[in-house]
Structure formats: C-alpha cells, structure tokens
C-alpha positions as CSV (number, residue, x, y, z in Angstrom):
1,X,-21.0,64.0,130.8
2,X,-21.5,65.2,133.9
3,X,-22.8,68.7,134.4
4,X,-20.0,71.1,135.3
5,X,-17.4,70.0,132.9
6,X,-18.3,71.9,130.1
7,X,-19.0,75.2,131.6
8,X,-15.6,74.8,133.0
9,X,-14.4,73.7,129.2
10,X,-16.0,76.6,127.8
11,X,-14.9,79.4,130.2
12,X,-11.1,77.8,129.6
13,X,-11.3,77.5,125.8
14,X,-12.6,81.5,125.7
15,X,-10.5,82.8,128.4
16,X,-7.5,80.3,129.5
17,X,-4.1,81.7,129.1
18,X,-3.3,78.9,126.5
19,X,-4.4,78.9,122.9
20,X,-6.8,76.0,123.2
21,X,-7.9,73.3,126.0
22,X,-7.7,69.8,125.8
23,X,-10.6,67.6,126.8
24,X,-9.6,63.9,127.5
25,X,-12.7,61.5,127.4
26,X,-12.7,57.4,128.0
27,X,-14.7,55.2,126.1
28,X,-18.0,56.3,126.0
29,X,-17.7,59.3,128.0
30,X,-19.7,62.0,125.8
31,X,-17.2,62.7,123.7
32,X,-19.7,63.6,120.7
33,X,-22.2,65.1,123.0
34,X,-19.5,67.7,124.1
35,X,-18.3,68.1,120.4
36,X,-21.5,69.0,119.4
37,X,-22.6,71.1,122.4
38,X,-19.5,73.1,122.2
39,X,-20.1,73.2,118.5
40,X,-23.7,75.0,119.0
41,X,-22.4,76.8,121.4
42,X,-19.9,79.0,119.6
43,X,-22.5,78.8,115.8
44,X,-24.9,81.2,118.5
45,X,-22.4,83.4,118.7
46,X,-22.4,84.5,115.1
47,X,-18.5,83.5,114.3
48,X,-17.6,80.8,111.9
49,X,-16.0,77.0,113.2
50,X,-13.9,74.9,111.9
51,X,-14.1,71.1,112.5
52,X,-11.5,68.7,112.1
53,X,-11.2,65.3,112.0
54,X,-9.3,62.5,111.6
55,X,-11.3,59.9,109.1
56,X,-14.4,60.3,106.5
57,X,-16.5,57.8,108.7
58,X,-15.7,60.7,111.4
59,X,-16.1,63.6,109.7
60,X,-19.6,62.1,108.8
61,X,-20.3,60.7,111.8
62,X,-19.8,64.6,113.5
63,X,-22.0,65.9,110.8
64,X,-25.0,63.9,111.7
65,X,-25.1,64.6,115.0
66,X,-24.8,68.2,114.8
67,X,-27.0,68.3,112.0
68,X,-29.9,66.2,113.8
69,X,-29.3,68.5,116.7
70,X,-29.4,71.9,115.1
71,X,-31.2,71.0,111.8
72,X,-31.1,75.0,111.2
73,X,-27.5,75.4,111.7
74,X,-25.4,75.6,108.2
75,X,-23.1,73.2,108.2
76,X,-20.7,72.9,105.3
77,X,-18.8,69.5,104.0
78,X,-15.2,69.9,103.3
79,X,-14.7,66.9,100.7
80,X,-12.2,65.7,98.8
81,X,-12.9,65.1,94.6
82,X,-13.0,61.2,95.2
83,X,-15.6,61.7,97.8
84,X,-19.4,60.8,97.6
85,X,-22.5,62.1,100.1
86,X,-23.6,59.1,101.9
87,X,-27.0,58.6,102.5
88,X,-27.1,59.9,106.1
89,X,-25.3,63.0,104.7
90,X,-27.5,63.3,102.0
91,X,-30.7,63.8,104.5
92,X,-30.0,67.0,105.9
93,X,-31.1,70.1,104.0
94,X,-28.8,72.1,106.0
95,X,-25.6,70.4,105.1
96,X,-23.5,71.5,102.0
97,X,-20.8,69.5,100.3
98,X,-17.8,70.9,97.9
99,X,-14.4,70.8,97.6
100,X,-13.3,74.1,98.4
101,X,-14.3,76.6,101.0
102,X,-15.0,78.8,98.5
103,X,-18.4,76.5,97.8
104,X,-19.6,76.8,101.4
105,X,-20.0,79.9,101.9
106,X,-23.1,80.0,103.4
107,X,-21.7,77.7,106.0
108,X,-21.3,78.4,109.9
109,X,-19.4,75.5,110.7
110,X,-16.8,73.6,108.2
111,X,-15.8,70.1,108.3
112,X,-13.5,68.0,107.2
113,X,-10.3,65.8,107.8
114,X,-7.1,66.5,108.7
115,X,-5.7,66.0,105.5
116,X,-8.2,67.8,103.7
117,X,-7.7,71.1,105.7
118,X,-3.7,70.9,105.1
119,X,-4.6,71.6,101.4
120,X,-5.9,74.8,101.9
121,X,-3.7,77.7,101.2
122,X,-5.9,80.6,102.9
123,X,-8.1,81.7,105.0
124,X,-8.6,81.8,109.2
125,X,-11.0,80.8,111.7
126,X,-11.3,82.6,115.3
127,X,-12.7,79.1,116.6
128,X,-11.8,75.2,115.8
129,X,-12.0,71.8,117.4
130,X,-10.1,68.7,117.0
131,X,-12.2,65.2,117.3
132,X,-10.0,62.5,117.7
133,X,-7.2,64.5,118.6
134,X,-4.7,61.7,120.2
135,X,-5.6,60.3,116.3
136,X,-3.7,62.7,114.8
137,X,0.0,63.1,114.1
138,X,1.8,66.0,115.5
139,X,3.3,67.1,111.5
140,X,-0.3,67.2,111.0
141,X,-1.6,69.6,113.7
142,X,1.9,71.5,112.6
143,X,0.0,71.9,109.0
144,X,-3.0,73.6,109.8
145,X,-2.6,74.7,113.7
146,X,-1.9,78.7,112.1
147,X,-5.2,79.0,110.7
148,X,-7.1,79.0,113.9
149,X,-6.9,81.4,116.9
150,X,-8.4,79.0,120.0
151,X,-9.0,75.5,119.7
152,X,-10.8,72.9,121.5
153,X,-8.7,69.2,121.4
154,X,-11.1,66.2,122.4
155,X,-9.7,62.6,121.8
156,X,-9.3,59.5,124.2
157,X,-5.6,58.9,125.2
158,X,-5.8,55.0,125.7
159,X,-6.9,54.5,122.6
160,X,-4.6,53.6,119.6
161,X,-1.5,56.3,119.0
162,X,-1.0,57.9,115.8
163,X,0.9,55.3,113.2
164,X,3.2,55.8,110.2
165,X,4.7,53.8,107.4
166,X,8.2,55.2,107.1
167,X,10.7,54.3,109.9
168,X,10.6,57.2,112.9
169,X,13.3,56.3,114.7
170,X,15.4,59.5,113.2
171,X,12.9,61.8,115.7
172,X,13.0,59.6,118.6
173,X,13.0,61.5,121.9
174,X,12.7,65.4,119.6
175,X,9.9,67.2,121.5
176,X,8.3,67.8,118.4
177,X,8.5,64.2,117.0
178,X,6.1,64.0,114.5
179,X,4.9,60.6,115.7
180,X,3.4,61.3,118.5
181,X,0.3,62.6,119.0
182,X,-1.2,66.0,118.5
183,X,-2.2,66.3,121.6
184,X,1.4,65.3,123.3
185,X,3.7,68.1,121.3
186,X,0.9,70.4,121.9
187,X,1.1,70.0,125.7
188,X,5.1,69.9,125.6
189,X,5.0,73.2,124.0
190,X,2.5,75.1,125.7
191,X,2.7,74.7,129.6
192,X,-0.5,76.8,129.7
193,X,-2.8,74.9,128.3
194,X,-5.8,73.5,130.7
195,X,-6.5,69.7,130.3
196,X,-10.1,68.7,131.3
197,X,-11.1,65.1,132.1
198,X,-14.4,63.5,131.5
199,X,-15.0,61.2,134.5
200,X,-17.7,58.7,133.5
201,X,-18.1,56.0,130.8
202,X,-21.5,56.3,129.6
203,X,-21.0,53.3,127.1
204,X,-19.7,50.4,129.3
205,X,-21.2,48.8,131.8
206,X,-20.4,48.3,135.8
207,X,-19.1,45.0,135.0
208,X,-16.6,46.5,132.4
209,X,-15.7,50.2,133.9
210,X,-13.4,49.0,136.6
211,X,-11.1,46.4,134.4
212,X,-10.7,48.9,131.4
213,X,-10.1,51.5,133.6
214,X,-7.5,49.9,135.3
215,X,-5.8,48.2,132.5
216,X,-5.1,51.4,130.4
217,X,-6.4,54.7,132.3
218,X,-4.1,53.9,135.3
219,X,-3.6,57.5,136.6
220,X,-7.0,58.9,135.3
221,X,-9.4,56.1,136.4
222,X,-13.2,56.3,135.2
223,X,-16.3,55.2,136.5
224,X,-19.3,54.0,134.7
225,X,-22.7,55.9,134.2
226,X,-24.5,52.6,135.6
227,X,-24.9,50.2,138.1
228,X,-24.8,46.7,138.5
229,X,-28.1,45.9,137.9
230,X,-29.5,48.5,135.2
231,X,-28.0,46.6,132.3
232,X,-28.8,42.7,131.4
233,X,-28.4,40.5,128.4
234,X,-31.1,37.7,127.7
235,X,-31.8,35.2,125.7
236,X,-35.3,34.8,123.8
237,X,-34.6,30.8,122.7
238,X,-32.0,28.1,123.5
239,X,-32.3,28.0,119.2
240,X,-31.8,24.3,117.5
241,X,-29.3,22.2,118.5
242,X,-26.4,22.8,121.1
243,X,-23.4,25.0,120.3
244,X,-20.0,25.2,122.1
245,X,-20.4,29.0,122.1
246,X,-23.6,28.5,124.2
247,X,-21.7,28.3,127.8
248,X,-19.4,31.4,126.4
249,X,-22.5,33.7,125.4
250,X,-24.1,32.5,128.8
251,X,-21.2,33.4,131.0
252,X,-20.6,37.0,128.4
253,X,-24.6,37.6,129.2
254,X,-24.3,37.1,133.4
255,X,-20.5,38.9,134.0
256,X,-20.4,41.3,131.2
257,X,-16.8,39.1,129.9
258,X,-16.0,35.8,128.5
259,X,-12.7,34.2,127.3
260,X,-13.6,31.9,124.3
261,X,-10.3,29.4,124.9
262,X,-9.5,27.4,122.2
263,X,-6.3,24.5,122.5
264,X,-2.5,25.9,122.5
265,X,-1.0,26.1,119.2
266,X,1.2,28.3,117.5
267,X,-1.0,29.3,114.1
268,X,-1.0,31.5,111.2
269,X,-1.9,34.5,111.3
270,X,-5.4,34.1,109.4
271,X,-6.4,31.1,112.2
272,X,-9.2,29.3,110.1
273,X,-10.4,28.2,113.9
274,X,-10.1,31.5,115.7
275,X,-11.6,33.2,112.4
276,X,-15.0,30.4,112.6
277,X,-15.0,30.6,116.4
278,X,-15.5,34.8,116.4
279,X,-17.9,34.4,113.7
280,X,-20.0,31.3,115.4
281,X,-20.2,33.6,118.5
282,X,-21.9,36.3,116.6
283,X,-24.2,34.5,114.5
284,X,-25.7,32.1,117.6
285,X,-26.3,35.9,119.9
286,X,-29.0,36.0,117.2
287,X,-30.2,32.5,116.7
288,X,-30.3,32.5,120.5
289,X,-32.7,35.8,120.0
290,X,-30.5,38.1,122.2
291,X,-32.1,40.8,124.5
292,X,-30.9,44.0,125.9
293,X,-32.3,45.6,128.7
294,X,-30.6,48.6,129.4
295,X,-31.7,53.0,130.8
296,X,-31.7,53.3,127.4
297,X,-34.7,50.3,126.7
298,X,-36.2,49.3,130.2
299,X,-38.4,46.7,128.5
300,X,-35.5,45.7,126.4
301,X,-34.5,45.5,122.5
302,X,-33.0,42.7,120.4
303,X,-29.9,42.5,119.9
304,X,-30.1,42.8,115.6
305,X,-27.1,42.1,113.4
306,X,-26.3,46.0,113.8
307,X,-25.7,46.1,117.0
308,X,-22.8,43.1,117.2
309,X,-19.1,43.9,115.8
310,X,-15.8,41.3,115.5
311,X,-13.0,43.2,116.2
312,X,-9.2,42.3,115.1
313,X,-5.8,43.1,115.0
314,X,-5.7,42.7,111.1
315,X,-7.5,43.1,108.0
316,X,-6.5,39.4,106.7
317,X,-8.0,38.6,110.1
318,X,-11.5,40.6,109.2
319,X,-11.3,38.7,105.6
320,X,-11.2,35.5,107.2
321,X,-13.8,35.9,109.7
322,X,-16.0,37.3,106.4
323,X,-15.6,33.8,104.9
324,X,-17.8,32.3,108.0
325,X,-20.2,34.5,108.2
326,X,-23.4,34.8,105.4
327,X,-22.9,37.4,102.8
328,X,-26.0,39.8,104.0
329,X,-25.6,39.3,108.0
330,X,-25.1,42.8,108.9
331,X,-23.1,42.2,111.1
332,X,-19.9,44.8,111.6
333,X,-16.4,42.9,111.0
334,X,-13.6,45.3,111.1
335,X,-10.0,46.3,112.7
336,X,-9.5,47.8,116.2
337,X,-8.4,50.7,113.6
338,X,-11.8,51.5,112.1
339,X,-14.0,50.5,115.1
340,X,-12.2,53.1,117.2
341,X,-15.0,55.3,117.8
342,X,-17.9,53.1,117.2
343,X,-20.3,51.2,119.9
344,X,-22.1,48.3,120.2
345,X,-24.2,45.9,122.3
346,X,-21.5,42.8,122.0
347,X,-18.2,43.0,120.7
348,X,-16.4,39.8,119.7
349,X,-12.7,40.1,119.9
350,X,-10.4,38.3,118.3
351,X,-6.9,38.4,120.4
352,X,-4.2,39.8,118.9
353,X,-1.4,37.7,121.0
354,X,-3.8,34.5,119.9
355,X,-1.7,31.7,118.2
356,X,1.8,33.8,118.1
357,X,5.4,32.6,118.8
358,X,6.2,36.0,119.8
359,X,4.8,39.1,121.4
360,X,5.7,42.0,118.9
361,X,5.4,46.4,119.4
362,X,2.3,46.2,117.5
363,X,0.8,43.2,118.6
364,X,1.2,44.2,122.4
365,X,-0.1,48.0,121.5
366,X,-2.3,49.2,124.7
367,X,-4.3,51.0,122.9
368,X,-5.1,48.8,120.2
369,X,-6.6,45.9,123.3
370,X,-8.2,48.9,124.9
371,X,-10.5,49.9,121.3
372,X,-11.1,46.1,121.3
373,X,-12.4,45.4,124.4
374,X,-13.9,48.6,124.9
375,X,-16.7,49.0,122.1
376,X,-19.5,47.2,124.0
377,X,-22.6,48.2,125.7
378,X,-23.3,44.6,127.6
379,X,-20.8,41.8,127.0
380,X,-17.4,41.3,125.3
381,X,-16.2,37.8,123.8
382,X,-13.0,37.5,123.6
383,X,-11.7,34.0,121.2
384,X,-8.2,33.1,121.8
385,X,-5.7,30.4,121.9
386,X,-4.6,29.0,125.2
387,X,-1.0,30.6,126.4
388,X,-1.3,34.1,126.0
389,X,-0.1,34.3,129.6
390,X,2.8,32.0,129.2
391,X,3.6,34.3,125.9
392,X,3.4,37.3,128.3
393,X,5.6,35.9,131.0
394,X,8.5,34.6,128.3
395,X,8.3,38.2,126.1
396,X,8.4,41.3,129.0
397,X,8.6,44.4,127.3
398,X,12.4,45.4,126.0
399,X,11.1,48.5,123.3
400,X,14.4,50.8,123.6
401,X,14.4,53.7,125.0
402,X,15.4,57.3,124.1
403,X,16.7,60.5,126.2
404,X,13.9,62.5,125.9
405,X,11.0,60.0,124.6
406,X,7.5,60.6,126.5
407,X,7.1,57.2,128.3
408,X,3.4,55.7,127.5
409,X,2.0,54.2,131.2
410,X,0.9,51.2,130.7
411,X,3.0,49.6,128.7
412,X,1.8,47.6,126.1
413,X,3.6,44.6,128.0
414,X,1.2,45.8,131.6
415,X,-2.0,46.3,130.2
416,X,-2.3,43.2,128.3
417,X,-1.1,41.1,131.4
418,X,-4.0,43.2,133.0
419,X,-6.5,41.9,131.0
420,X,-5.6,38.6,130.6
421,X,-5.8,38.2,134.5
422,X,-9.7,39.2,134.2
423,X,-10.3,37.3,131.3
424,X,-9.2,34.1,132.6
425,X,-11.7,34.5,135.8
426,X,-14.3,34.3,132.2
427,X,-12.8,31.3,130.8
428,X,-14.7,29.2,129.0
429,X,-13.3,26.1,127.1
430,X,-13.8,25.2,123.3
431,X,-13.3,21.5,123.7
C-alpha cells in the first residue's frame, strides 16, 4: 500500500460528503493491512467498530491480524451457536467469543459475518467496515447498512460477484437488484461517495502483474510491488525418476506461468486425468524440493505443502483431485470460491473451460479465472485440455441484456480469451 492512500481514505471516511468510502484493492494489494490499520486507527479514538464480513474463514482471518497487531485491543467475536473457536482464535487473550453483543461488552471492535449481524435487532455503531465488500449481496448491505453512521467498504471488484440460488431474473436492470454487489447499489445510490484505488499488487509477481491486470482490471490497471528479478523459484533435486510435469514446473519456475496441455477431448466433469495431472504437479514441486527466494526470504525458503493450493471450478473437481493426492499432504485443494482471499507460493489451476462442449455463464465468470490465477506468490500451473481457444472462438458471449443492467467490463467471454493468449506462449505438452 503505498503511503498516501490511507491518509486520503481516512480524511474521506471522517469528513467526505458521503456516508462511507469505498476502497478498491487487486489481488494482493494490502487489503488486510489497510483493514487493520484503519481498524486501530478509529479503536484510539475511544468509539466502538463494527466489522463485517462475508465468511467464518474471514471473519477469523481479520481477527488474527488485528489481534497479533494490537494484542491490547478488545476485540469481540460475534458467533453464531454452531460455531467453535479455532485454534488461532483461541490464542489471543484479548479476543472474546459469544453469541450476542450483549456478551462482548468489554469489546472495542465487534466482528462477525454478514449474516450474523442481520440477526441483531438493536443497537448502533458510529463506525463500521465491510471486508470483502464486492462479496456481499446488495439485500444484505440493505439488512444491516442502518446500524452504522460512516462506513469504510474494501473488497476487490475482479474477483467473483455475489451468487444466489433462486432465479434473479425478476430484478434484472432494478438499481437496487439485490444480486449485485454491495458495493455497486451503494454507488448507484449515493453519487457522493469517494472511491479510492490501491495501485500495487504486493502478492504477484512482475511476471504476473501485467497479464492479470490486463485481463480483468482493464480500466483500473495495477502494477506489482516487485521487479523482475527480486523473485525466483528453484529447485533443490531433479528427485527419482523423470516426470512429465518436470518441463511444466521448469517453465512455471523461469516465466512465472505454465499451461499443463493435455490431448483434446470432450470429458466429464470430474476429468480422472485433469484431476491426477493437478495433483502430480503439486506433489513433484515438493519431491523436486522447491525453493523461494523472494523480499520477503532473500536466502530463500521451501516451498512446504502449505504454501501450494489446486484451485477449481467445482467441489466434485476438489474431491477428485483429493483422490490423487496422500491423505496427510497438507496441501490446500479447494474452489476458486473459498480460496478467494488466500495466497500462496504456487497455485495449480485446474481450467474451468477444460474438457467442455460448451462455454456456459458460470464457467466463463471473470472473476472466478481471475481468483484462480491470481493466488500465487511465484508461479501458476494451469492443467487443461487442448481447445479452449477453439471453444472460445465457437461460444462468443450472447448473456441477454437488460435496460438498466450495470454492464460488467470484461466480459467473461474477453477475459478468458485474454488469458488463454498468455497461457499458450507457456505451453507445455502432456504427451
């Protein structure tokens, strides 16, 4: 984050003509650290905070950061019955859990979800802010938006859009649609409100900046924290044996990308081949002893089990790759849904146009390619079938269209053709 955006943030979300201020932020841009600062910020001044959030994982991701960074602060866990203290929760003395705000009383700063907020049937706050913000449905900001005076709103808007499971069609085009984001009614309805950009990536590297950027942040581009030549990925062993993933991981560790291109077919959804491929490329970065040398670790640090995700499109997909993989590896298997958020050293991506007859709404979601490929630190795998570019080319994007409707830039149809251009500069074959 670079020095004078949150100063400007801060004067805004106190003073601005608008009820709140919206912060966008690309992957890796310091979103947290400006959550948290701003968080500390406003506990000094004596008044209580609300936080809200869209997940558990993120209310309890916020929590340890601001607890680690004001371990004197009292910070209070808005929870619902069902839900347990993990252990990272449970290590902070000044961190409270209950069920109702009347339990956390003591507590400066609340948080909690979304969903658990909208249960409450009193009380106010002077101050609030939003994590994940494009995350959240606009019925749910609608819920809870009148028990807090000024609010900060802090999300990424490439990443995945809000999602429902009843048919939404009916609201189409309404300014207050309830599917869209929190972040887009809010700015439809309040003219006044400052947006703030964060203008560096501090999670991807020089190699991957430039092509994410361009693919989904056309019109408010990014750059990344580091150069060229700050970040590298080695390898400790060539390990036993030879591997077909070992020209992939090879060309992944020197350009930062590599497409994993297995032979054209149409497939089923649970690919037994794509599923052993993703999960071949993550277990031989550790039998090949990977390395990361980064600003972070100048002399360089392994690449362990917890520092490698898979990423796909489904959770059938996730279960499959699970099957290849040994029951203890550590390693992070998981939707583009729940990795949103989280980083890693090397992602493995399964493609979500991989195999398919047909280029479908969800399987041609921007966002949902842009959490993919955007979770890594050093290098990105991608496995696929040959002919996602021919399924591009023979499904351009036909969505309808409404009077009214905000129009998403890019398309689904535009970023993933994108991509796929830079990704076949990467290609490496299976065969």
């Amino acid at each position: 984050m670079t020095t004078d955006v949150f100063p400007a943030v801060l004067s805004d979300l106190q003073f601005g003509p608008g009820p709140g201020v919206v912060v966008d932020s690309p992957p890796g841009a310091g979103k947290s650290t400006l959550v948290v600062r701003a968080a500390r910020h406003i506990a000094a001044s004596g008044e209580p905070l609300a936080i809200v959030a869209q997940t558990n994982e993120q209310v309890d991701d916020l929590i340890t950061n601001l607890a680690t960074a004001a371990p004197d602060l009292p910070i209070g866990r808005l929870s619902s019955q069902t839900y347990t203290p993990t252990p990272r929760i449970g290590t902070h003395r000044n961190v409270a859990v209950d069920t109702a705000i009347a339990g956390l009383g003591g507590s400066q700063v609340i948080v909690g979800t979304a969903a658990k907020w909208a249960t409450l049937t009193s009380g106010s706050w002077p101050w609030a802010i939003i994590d994940e913000a494009y995350q959240m449905r606009s019925d749910a900001l609608l819920r809870i938006a009148g028990r807090f005076d000024r609010t900060l709103f802090v999300g990424d808007p490439g990443q995945l859009d809000p999602f429902s499971t009843v048919e939404t069609e009916r609201w189409a085009g309404l300014s207050w649609d309830p599917q869209l984001s929190a972040v887009a009614v809010l700015l439809r309805h309040n003219e006044d409100i400052k947006v703030h950009r964060l203008p560096v990536s501090w999670r991807l590297p020089a190699t991957a900046a430039p092509v994410v950027s361009e693919a989904f942040y056309p019109f408010t581009g990014f750059t990344s924290g580091t150069g060229l030549g700050d970040r590298s990925l080695t390898f400790a062993t060539h390990a036993f044996g030879s591997s077909p993933m070992d020209t992939t991981l090879s060309t992944a560790a020197s350009t930062g990308w590599a497409l994993h291109e297995l032979p054209a077919r149409h497939s089923m959804r649970t690919d037994v081949e794509v599923a052993s491929a993703c999960a071949a490329a993550a277990m031989r970065l550790l039998q090949r002893g990977a390395v990361a040398v980064s600003e972070k670790s100048p002399d360089g640090t392994p690449v362990t089990a917890g520092r490698i995700a898979i990423g796909t499109a489904h959770r059938d997909q996730a279960a499959a790759v699970r099957q290849f993989l040994p029951p203890d590896s550590g390693i992070t298997v998981d939707t583009a849904n729940r990795l949103q958020g989280r980083e890693y050293d090397v992602t493995v991506v399964w493609h979500p146009l991989s195999g398919r007859k047909d280029a479908t709404t969800f399987h041609l979601e921007s966002g949902r390619l842009c959490v993919l490929t955007s979770r890594h630190r050093h290098a990105c795998v991608v496995v696929a079938r040959a002919g996602i570019s021919e399924l591009l080319d023979a499904h351009p994007s036909t969505g309808r269209m409404y009077l009214n409707e905000i129009v998403k830039f890019p398309d689904g149809w535009e970023a993933n053709q994108a991509m796929m251009f830079h990704l076949e500069q990467h290609r490496t074959s299976a065969t």
